[in-house]
One Martini backbone bead per residue (centre of mass of N, CA, C, O) as a GRO file, in nm:
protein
  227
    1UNK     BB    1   0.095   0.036   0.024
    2UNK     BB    2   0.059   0.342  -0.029
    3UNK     BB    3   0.133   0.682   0.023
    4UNK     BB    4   0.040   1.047   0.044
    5UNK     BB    5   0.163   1.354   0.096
    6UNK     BB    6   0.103   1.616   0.264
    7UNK     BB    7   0.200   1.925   0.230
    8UNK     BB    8   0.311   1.945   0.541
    9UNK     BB    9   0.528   1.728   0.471
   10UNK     BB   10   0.656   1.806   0.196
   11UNK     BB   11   0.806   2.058   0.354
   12UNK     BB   12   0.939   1.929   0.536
   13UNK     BB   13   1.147   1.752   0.346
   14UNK     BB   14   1.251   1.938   0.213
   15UNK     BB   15   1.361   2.133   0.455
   16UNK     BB   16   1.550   1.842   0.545
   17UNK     BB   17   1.729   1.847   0.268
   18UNK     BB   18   1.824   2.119   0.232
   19UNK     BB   19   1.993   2.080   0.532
   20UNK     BB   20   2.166   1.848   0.433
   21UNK     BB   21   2.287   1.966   0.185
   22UNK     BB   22   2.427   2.200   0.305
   23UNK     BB   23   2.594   2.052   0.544
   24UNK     BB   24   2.766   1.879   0.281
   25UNK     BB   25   2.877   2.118   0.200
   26UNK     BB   26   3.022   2.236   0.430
   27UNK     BB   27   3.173   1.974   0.483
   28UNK     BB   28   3.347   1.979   0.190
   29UNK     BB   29   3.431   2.289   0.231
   30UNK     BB   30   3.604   2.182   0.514
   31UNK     BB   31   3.756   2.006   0.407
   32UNK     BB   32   4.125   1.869   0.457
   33UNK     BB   33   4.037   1.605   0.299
   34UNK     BB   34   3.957   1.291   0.187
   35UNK     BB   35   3.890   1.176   0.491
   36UNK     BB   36   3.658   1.422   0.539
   37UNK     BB   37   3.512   1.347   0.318
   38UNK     BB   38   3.395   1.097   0.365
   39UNK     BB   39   3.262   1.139   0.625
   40UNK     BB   40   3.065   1.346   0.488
   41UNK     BB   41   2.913   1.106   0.373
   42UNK     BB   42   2.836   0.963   0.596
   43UNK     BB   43   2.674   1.168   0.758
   44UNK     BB   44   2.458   1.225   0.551
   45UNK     BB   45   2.332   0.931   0.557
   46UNK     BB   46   2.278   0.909   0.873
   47UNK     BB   47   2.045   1.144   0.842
   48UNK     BB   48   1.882   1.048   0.580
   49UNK     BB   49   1.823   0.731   0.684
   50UNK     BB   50   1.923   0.584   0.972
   51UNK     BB   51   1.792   0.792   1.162
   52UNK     BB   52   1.482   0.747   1.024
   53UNK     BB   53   1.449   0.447   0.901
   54UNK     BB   54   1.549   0.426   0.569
   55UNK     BB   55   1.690   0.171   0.502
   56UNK     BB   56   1.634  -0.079   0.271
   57UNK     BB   57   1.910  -0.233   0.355
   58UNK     BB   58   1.950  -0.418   0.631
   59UNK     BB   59   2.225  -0.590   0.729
   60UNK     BB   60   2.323  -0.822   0.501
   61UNK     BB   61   2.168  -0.651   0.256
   62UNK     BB   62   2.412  -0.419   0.273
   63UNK     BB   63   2.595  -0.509   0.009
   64UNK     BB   64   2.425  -0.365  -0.215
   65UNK     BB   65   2.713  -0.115  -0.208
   66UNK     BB   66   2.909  -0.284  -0.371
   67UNK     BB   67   2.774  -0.238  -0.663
   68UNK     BB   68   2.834   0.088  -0.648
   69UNK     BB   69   3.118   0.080  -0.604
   70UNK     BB   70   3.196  -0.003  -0.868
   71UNK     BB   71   3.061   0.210  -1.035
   72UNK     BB   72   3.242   0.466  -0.927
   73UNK     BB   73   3.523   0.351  -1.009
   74UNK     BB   74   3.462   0.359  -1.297
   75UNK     BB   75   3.366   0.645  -1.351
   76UNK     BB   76   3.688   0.735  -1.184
   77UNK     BB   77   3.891   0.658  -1.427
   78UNK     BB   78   3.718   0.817  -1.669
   79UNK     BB   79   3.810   1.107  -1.519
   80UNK     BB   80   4.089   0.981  -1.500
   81UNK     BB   81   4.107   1.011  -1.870
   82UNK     BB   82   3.862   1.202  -1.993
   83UNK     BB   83   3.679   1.364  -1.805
   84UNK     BB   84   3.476   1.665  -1.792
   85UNK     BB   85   3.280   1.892  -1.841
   86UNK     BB   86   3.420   2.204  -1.754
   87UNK     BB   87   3.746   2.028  -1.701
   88UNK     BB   88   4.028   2.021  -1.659
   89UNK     BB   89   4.260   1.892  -1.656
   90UNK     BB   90   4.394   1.896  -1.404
   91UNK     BB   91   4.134   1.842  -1.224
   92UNK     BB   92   4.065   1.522  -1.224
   93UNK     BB   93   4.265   1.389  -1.004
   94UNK     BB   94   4.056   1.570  -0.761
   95UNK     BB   95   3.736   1.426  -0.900
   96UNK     BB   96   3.840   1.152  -0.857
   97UNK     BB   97   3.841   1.148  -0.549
   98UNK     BB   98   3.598   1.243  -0.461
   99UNK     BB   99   3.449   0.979  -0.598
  100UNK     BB  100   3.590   0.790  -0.416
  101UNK     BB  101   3.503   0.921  -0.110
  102UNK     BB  102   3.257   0.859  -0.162
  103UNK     BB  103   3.208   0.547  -0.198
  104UNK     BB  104   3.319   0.525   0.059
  105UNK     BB  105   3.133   0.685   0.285
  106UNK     BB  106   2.828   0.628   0.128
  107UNK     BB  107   2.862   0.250   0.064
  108UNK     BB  108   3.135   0.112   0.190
  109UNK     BB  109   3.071   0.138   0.472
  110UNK     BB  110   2.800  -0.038   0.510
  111UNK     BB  111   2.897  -0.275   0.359
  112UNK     BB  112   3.078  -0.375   0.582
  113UNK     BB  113   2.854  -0.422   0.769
  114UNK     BB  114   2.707  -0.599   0.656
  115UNK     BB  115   2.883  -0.817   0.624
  116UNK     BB  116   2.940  -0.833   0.914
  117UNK     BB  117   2.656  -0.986   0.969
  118UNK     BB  118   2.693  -1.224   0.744
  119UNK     BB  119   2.930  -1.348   0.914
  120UNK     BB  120   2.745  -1.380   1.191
  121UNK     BB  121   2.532  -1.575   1.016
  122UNK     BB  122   2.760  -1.798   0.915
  123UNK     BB  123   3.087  -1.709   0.998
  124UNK     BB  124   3.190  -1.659   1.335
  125UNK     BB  125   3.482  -1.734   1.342
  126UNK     BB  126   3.570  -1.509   1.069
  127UNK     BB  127   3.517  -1.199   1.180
  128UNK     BB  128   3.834  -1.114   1.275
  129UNK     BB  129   3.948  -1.123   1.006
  130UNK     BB  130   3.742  -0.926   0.848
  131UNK     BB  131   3.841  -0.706   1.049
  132UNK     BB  132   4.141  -0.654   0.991
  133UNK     BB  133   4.161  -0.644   0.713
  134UNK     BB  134   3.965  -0.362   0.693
  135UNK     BB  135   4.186  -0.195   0.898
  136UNK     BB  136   4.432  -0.250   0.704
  137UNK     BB  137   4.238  -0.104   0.454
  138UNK     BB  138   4.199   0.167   0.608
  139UNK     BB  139   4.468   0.271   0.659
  140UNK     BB  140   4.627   0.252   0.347
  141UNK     BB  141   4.436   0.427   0.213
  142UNK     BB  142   4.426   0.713   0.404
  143UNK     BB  143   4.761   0.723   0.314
  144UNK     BB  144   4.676   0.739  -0.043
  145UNK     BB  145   4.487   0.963  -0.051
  146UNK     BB  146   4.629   1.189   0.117
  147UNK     BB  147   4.879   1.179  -0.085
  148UNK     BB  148   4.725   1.225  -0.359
  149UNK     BB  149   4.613   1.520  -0.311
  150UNK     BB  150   4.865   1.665  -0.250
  151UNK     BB  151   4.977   1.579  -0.550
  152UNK     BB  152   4.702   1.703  -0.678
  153UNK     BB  153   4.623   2.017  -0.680
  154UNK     BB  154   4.731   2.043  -1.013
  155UNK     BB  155   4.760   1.736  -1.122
  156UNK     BB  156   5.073   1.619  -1.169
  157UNK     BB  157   4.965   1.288  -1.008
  158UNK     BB  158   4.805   1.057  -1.130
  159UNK     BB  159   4.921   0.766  -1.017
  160UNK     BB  160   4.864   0.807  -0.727
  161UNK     BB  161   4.527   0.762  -0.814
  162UNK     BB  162   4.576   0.495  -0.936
  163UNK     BB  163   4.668   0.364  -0.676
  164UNK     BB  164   4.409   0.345  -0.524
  165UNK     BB  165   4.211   0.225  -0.706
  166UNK     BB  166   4.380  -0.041  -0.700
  167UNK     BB  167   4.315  -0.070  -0.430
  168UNK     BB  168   4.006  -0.088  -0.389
  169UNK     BB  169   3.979  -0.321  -0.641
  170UNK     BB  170   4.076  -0.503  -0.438
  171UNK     BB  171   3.951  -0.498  -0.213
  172UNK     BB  172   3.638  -0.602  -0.388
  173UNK     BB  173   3.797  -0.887  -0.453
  174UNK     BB  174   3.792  -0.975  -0.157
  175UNK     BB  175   3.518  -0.919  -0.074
  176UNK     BB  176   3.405  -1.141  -0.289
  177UNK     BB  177   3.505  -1.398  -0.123
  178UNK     BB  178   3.354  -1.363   0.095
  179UNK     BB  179   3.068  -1.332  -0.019
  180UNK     BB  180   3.078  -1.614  -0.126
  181UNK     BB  181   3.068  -1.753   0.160
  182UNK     BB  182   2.793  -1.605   0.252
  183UNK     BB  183   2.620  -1.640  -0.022
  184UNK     BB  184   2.561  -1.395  -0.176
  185UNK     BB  185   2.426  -1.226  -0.447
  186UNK     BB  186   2.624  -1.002  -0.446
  187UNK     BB  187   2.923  -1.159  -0.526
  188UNK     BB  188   2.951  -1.020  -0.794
  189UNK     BB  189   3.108  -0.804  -1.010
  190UNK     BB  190   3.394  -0.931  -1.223
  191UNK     BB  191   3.354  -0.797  -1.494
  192UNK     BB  192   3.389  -0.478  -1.368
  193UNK     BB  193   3.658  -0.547  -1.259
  194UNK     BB  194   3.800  -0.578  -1.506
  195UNK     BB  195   3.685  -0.283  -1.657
  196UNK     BB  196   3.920  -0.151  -1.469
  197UNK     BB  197   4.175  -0.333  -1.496
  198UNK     BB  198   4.195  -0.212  -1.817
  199UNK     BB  199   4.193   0.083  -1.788
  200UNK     BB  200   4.443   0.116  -1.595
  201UNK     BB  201   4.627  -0.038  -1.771
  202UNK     BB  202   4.577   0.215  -1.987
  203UNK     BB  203   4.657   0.461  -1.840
  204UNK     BB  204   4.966   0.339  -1.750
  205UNK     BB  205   5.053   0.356  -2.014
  206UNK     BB  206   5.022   0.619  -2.115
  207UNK     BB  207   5.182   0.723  -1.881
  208UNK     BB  208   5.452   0.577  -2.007
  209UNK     BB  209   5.454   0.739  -2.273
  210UNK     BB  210   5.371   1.037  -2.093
  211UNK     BB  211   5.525   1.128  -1.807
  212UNK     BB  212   5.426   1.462  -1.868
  213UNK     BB  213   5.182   1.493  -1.834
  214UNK     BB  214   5.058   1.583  -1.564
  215UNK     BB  215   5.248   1.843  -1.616
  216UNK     BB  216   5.104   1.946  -1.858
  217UNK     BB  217   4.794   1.986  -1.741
  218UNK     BB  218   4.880   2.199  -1.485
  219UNK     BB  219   4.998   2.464  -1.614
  220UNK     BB  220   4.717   2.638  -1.707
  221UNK     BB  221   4.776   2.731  -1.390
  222UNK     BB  222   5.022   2.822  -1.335
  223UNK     BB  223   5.014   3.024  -1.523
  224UNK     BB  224   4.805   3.203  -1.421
  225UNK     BB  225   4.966   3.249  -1.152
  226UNK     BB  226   5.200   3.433  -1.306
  227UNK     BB  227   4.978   3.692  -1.426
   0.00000   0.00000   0.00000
């Protein structure tokens, strides 16, 4: 049965998705870095969903996460190679890094705890090892994302954004043997993660035939800096 919102809800709704919205905005413009851009697309998440008891799919079923975050990084490697409408090169690999820690703040982390869930519903006895896994690639991830940032200030260094991109496609590879472990119906999407694994193995040839793409990027913006 469908319900209808009276007039006084949907302005209520409105008004309520617009301050978490206002909210989300200042705190990625207040962020310091990938890790609180991150932490900042978690709140978010925690505010419009968790906290008002909208989450589509919780416990176990809250995997279907990782679906979604396959496809960011899908996404994410296309913005650093091809770019998009509207940015400079030089911008790419800073707006490529956005879209990891969206779907890291946003996806991943929910992804995780489903998973989590239905680890201890399914083999309790390997949830230590799972939980050690994801804290060894969570220590190393934001020490790898936060290193790519500063050297991408200007673009300089798609490389290091290489680098994080292809530690988080293990990552969901890893995490897809969990999958596989606990029966999940998601457990697919070796497919899209091929085709994420061809993207960068093209575009580090890219960049191994042309050194100084990134220092080329950068140009654009530096010349503006000296005139």
């Amino acid at each position: 049965m469908t319900t209808t919102m009276t007039r006084a809800e949907r302005r209520a709704e409105y008004e309520f998705m617009s301050a978490a919205c206002a909210e989300l905005d200042r705190d990625l413009n207040r962020s310091t870095g990938p890790v609180s851009q991150s932490r900042a697309w978690a709140k978010y998440r925690k505010t419009i969903y968790t906290d008002r008891g909208l989450e589509g799919l919780t416990g176990p079923r809250a995997v279907y996460h990782f679906d979604d975050v396959r496809q960011h990084l899908f996404n994410a490697i296309g913005m650093l190679a091809k770019g998009d409408i509207g940015l400079a090169p030089w911008q790419w690999p800073a707006q490529t890094m956005k879209i990891i820690m969206r779907a890291h703040g946003y996806r991943y982390l929910r992804g995780v705890q489903g998973l989590a869930d239905a680890i201890k519903e399914a083999c309790p006895a390997r949830l230590s090892q799972y939980l050690d896994e994801r804290e060894a690639f969570d220590a190393e991830f934001k020490l790898r994302a936060t290193a790519a940032s500063i050297t991408n200030e200007d673009g300089e260094c798609p490389a290091a954004v290489v680098k994080v991109l292809q530690m988080f496609a293990d990552e969901l590879r890893a995490l897809g043997v969990w999958l596989t472990r606990v029966r999940s119906p998601w457990a697919g999407g070796t497919p899209l993660l091929d085709r994420i694994e061809r993207e960068l193995d093209d575009y580090r040839a890219e960049l191994a035939a042309s050194p100084g793409a990134g220092r080329d990027r950068s140009r654009s913006r530096s010349s503006r800096r000296r005139r």
